[in-house]
C-alpha positions in Angstrom: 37.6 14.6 -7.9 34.7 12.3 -6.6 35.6 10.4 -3.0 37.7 7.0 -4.0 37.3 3.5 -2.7 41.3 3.5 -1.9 43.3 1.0 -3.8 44.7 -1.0 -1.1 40.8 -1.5 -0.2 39.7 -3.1 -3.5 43.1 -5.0 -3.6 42.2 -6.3 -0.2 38.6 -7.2 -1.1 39.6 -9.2 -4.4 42.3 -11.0 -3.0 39.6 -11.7 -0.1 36.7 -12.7 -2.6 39.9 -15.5 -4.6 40.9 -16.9 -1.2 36.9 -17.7 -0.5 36.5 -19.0 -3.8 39.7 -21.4 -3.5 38.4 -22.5 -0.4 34.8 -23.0 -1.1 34.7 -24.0 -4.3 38.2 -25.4 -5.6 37.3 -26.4 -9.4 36.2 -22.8 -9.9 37.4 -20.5 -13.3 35.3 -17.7 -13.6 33.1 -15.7 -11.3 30.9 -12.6 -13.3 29.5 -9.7 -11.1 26.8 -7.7 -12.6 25.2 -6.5 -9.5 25.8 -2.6 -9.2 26.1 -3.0 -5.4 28.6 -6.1 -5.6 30.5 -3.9 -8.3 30.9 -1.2 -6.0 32.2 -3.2 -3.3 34.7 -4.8 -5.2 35.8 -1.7 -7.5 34.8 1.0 -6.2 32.4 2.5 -8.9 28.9 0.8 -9.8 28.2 2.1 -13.8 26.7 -0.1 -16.2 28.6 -2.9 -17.3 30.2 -6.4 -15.7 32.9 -7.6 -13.5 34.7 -10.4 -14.8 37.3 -12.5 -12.4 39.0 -15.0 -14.3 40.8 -17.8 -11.6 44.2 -17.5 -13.3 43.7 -13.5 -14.6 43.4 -10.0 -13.6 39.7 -9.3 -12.6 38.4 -6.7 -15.8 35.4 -4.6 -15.3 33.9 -3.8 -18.3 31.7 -0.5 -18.7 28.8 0.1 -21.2 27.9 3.4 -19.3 29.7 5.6 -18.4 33.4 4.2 -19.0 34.6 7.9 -18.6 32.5 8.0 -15.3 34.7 4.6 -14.1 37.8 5.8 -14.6 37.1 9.0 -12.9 36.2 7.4 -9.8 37.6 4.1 -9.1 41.0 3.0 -8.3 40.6 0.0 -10.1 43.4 -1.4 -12.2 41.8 -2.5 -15.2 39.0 -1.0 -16.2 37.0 -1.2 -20.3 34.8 0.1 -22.2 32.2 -2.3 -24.3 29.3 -1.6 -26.4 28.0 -5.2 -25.5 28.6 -8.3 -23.9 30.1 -9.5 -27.5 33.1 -7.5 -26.9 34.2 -9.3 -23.6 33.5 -12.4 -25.0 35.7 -11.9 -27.8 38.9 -11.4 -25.2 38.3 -15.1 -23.9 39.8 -17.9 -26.2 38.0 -20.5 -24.1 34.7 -20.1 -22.1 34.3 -22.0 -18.8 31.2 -24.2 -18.8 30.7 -23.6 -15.1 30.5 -19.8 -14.9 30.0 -18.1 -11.2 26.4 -15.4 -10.5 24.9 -13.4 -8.7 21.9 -15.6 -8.7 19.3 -13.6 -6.5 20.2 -10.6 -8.3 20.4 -11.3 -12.1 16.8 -11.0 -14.1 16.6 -14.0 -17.0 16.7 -11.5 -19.9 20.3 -10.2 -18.5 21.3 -13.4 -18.3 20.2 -14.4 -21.6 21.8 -11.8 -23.4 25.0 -12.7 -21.1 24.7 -16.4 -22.3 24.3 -15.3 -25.9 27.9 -14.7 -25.8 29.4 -16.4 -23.2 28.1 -19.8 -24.0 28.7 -21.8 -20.3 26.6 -25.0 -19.5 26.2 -24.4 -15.6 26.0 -21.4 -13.4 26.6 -21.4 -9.8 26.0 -19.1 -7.1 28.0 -16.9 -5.7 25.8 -14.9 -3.5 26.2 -16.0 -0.1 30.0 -16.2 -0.7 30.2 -12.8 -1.4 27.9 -11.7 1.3 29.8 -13.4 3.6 32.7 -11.1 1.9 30.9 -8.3 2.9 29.9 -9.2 6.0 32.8 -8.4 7.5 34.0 -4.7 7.3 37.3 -2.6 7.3 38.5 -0.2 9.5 37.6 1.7 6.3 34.1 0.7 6.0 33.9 1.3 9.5 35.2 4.8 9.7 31.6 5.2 7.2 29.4 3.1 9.5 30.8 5.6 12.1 29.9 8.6 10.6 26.2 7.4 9.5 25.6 6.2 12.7 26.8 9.6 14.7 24.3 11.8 11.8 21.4 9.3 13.1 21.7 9.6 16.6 21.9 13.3 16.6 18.8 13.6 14.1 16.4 11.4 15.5 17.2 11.6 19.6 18.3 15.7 19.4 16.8 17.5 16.6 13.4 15.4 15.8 11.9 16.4 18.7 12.1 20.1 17.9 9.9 19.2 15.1 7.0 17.7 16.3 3.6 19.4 15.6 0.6 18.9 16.7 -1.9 18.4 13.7 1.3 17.2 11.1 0.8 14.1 9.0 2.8 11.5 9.1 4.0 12.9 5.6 5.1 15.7 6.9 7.5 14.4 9.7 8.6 12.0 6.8 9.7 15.1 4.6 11.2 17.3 8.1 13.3 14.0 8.9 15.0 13.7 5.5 15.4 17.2 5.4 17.3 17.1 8.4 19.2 13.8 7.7 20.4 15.6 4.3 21.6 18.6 5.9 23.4 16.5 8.7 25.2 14.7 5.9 23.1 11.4 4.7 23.8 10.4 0.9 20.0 10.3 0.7 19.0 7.3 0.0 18.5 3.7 1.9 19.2 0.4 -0.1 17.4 -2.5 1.2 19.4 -5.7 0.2 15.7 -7.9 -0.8 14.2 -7.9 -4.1 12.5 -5.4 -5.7 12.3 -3.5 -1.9 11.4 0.4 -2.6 12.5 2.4 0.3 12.9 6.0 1.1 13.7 6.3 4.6 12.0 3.5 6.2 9.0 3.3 8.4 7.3 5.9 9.9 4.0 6.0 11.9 1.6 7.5 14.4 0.3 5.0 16.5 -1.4 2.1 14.5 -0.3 2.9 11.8 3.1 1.7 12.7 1.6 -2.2 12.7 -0.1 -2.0 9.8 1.2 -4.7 7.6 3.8 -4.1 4.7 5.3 -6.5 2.2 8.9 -5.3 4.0 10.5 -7.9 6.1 10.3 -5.8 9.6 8.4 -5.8 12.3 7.2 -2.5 11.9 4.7 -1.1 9.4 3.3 2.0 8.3 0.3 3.1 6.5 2.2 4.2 4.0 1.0 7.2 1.0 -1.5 4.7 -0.6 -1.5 0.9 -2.2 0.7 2.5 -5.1 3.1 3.9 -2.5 3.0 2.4 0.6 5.4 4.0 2.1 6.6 7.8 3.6 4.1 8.2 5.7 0.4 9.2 5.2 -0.9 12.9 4.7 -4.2 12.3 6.4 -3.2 10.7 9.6 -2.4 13.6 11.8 -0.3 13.8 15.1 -2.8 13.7 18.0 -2.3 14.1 21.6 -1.1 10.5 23.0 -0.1 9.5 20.4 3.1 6.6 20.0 5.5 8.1 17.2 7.5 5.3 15.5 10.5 6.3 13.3 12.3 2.9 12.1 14.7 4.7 9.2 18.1 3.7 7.7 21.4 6.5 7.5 23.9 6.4 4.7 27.0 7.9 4.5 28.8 7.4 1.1 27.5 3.8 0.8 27.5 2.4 4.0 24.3 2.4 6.3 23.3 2.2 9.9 19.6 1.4 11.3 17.6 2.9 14.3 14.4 2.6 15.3 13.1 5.5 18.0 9.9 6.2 19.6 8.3 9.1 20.7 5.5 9.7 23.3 3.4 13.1 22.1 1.7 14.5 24.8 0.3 12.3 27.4 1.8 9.3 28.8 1.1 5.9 27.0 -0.5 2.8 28.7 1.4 0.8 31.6 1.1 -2.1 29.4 3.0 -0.6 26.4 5.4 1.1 28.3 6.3 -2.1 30.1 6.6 -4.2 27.0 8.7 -1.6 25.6 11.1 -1.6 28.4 11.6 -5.5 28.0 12.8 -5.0 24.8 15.2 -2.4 25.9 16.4 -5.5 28.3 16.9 -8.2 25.5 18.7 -5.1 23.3 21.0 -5.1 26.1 21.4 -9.0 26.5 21.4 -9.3 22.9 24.5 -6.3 22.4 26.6 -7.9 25.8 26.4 -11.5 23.3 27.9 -10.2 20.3 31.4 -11.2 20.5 33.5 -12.9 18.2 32.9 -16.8 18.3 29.3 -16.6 19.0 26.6 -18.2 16.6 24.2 -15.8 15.6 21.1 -18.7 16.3 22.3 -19.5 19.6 21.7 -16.1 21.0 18.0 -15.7 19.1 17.4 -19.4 21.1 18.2 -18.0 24.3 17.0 -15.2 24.1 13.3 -16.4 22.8 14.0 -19.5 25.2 14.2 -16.9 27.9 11.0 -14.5 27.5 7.1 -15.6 29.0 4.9 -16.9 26.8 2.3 -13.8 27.2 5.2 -11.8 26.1 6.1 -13.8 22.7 2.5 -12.8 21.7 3.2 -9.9 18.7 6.8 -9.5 19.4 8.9 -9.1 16.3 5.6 -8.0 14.5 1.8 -8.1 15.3 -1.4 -10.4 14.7 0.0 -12.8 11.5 3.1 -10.5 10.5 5.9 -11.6 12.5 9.2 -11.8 11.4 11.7 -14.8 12.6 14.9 -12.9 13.6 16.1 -10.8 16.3 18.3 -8.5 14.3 20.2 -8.0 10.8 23.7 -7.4 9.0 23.8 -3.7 7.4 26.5 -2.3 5.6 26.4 -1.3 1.9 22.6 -2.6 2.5 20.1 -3.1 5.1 19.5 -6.6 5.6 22.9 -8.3 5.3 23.8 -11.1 6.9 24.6 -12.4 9.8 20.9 -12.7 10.8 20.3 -13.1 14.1 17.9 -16.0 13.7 17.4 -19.5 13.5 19.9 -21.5 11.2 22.9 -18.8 10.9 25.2 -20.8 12.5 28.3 -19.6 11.3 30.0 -17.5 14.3 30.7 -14.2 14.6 33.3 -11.8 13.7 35.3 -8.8 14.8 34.1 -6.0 12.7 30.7 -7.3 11.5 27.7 -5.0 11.7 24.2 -5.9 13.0 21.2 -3.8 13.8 19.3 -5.1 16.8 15.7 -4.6 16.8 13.7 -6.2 19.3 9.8 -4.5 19.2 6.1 -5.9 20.2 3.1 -4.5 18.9 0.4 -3.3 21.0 -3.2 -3.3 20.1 -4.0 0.4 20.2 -1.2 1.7 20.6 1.4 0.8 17.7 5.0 -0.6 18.1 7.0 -0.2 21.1 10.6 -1.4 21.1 14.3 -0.4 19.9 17.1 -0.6 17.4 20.6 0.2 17.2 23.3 -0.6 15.0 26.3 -2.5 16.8 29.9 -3.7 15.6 31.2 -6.8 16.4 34.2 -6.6 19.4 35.3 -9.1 21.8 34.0 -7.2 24.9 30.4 -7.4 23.2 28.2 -5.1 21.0 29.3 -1.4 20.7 26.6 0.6 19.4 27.6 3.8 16.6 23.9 5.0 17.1 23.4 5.8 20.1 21.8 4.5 23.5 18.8 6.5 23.9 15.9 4.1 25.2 13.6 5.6 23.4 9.8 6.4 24.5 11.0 10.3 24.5 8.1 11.9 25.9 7.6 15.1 23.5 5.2 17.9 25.3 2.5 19.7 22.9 
């Protein structure tokens, strides 16, 4: 019997998802999730189909593929199968003309088929509500985060090391690393909540490599396999002595994800100028972790925090040359890159049990990108990281 979302979890969630709605937007009378991610969340199974949540009605989901699949593994109440659209349509003696989407995540096709038979006027977004839904996590969720986060620590500060060759690619410590994360107990794969995002791990490089520029929204980069896959790493770029290794990859453990970022010094010792750079950022982790308490708004602590650093300093931090990114850290949970953002104009505050991965890093002009990243949960006595504390720069003989 596959692992279930428990009952009282999904209850919890939709009951959580009505009261935001109420509140938020008060005329509302339908809300339709076709997402598989925001399906998932809120019924625990993410097959082909919809999610229909009437105001006044039980929530349906409704399953094109694989209805026997849904019932297996979600506690869900009410679960159907359709062939189409047309038969959910045909349930509803009256159709809203203000229906509820996912916005950011439903292609025009889908949604003209949708509107083929569910003939609204309007649609509205719902997709900051519900990621402000998910922002916040259960003792359940966290109890995953947990376990993610304790299979990432242990793989890349304990066991990457021992793999470390001199002459590998860059491929090669991609494929060792995954290899490793499986057997530790990742579910193999790392969702990236932007558009159209391909990941398999994250980003890993050897020295420059790890700041050349990528259309992901991180201050890190990689080389990647080539322009059709610019990702996993390179299989010509081959661990030298001196070299700055840069491993900036996402753990999963049945759905929910943590993010670290550690470095690794191969060989001989890198330049005072990198190594002092990096230990900044190791500083404004920890000012950054100590502020993360219930109550605080995530864009007051990115102000005081840039407000606080020298001006030489601010120079490729977050990024190198042109591709700098505007935030300080990230939400992760069923995704990397969740809000809250720790950035400029998030100025809702803080909760208990919220997620964030702090990543402060600076790029260094012959060198590559120095820096941190840990994933922390929300408490009232500050930032409590579930990956670890290493400050990375582990020096790694040949």
């Amino acid at each position: 019997m596959p692992l279930k979302v428990p009952l009282s979890e999904l209850e919890s969630r939709m009951r959580r998802f009505r009261l935001l709605m109420d509140e938020r937007h008060p005329d509302w009378e339908i809300a339709i999730i076709l997402s598989r991610i925001n399906s998932y969340y809120l019924t625990g199974t993410m097959q082909d189909g919809m999610l229909v949540i009437p105001r006044g009605d039980e929530a349906c989901l409704w399953v094109r593929r694989s209805y026997e699949r849904a019932v297996d593994e979600s506690s869900f109440p009410k679960i159907v199968p359709m062939k189409s659209f047309r038969d959910a349509a045909r349930t509803f003696v009256h159709i809203p003309p203000v229906v509820y989407l996912e916005t950011e995540q439903v292609p025009l096709a889908l949604y003209e088929r949708l509107h083929k038979h569910f003939p609204f006027r309007t649609v509205k977004a719902v997709d900051s509500l519900i990621q402000d839904l998910r922002s916040v996590k259960s003792p359940y969720e966290l109890g995953l985060a947990g376990q993610a986060g304790e299979i990432h620590r242990h793989v890349l500060e304990d066991l990457v090391p021992g793999v470390l060759v001199k002459g590998m690619s860059e491929a090669d410590l991609t494929g060792e690393i995954f290899s490793l994360m499986m057997k530790e107990g990742h579910h193999g794969i790392v969702r990236f909540g932007i558009f159209d995002s391909d990941v398999v791990l994250g980003l890993i490089g050897f020295g420059e490599s790890s700041i050349y520029p990528t259309y992901l929204d991180s201050p890190g980069g990689t080389a990647g396999h080539s322009p059709a896959v610019p990702l996993i790493g390179s299989r010509t770029r081959k661990l030298k002595s001196g070299d700055l290794i840069f491993v900036d990859i996402g753990c999963g453990v049945n759905g929910y994800h943590t993010d670290k970022t550690m470095t690794y010094v191969f060989g001989r010792a890198l330049p005072d100028e990198a190594v002092a750079a990096h230990q900044v950022c190791v500083e404004i982790q920890h000012t950054i972790a100590s502020l993360l308490k219930p109550g605080t708004k995530p864009s007051e602590i990115y102000e005081t925090v840039i407000a606080g650093q020298d001006p030489r300093f601010l120079e490729n931090f977050m990024g190198f040359g042109k591709k700098k990114v505007q935030f300080l850290g990230h939400g992760i949970g069923l995704e990397i890159a969740e809000n809250p953002v720790i950035a400029k104009g998030f100025d809702k505050p803080l909760e208990e049990g919220m997620l964030i991965a702090v990543e402060p890093k600076k790029g260094i002009a012959g060198v590559g990108m120095v820096g941190i990243e840990n994933t922390f949960k929300v408490t009232p006595s500050g930032g409590k990281s579930l990956t670890g504390d290493h400050p990375g720069l582990l020096f790694v003989g040949e």
